[in-house]
C-alpha positions, 0 to 999 in steps of 0.5 A: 500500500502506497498511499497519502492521506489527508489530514485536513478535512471539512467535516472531521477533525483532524484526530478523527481522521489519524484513528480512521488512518489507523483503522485502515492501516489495522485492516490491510496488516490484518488481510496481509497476514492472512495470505498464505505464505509460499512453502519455505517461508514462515510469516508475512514482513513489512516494510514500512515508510512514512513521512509528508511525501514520497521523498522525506519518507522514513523508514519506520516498524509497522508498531510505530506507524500510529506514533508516526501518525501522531507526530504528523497531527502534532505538527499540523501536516495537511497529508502523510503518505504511508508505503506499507509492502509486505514480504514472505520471510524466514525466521532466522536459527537459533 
């Protein structure tokens, strides 16, 4: 998912639109993690970006993309993009 989301809206508040981001973001984990997975390989990975575009996107865990989205309100953004791409990976020996 590569995606830029609006901050500014005329009939929410822009609180509401960061845990109606969060829904959809919890949503797309969700049915991400719910594909089957090729044989050799044990869970589904993320790798996560999230800034005010493309270009000033910053590598981030998919657990910090709700505070990412809190830093973006608390610094009054109009948008912020979030790329989410999911990968098959192996856990590593022990």
């Amino acid at each position: 998912m590569k995606k830029v989301f609006p901050l500014v809206s005329e009939r929410h508040k822009p609180a509401r639109l960061v845990e109606q981001i969060k829904g959809e973001v919890k949503k797309y984990l969700k049915r991400e993690r719910n594909k089957s997975l090729p044989e050799d390989h044990d869970y589904w990975g993320f790798n996560c970006r999230s800034g005010q575009d493309a270009d000033s996107a910053k590598i981030c865990h998919e657990k910090e993309i709700g505070k990412s989205l809190d830093h973006a309100l608390a610094e009054g953004w109009e948008v912020v993009y979030l790329e989410i791409l999911s990968e098959p990976r192996r856990r590593g020996s022990k």
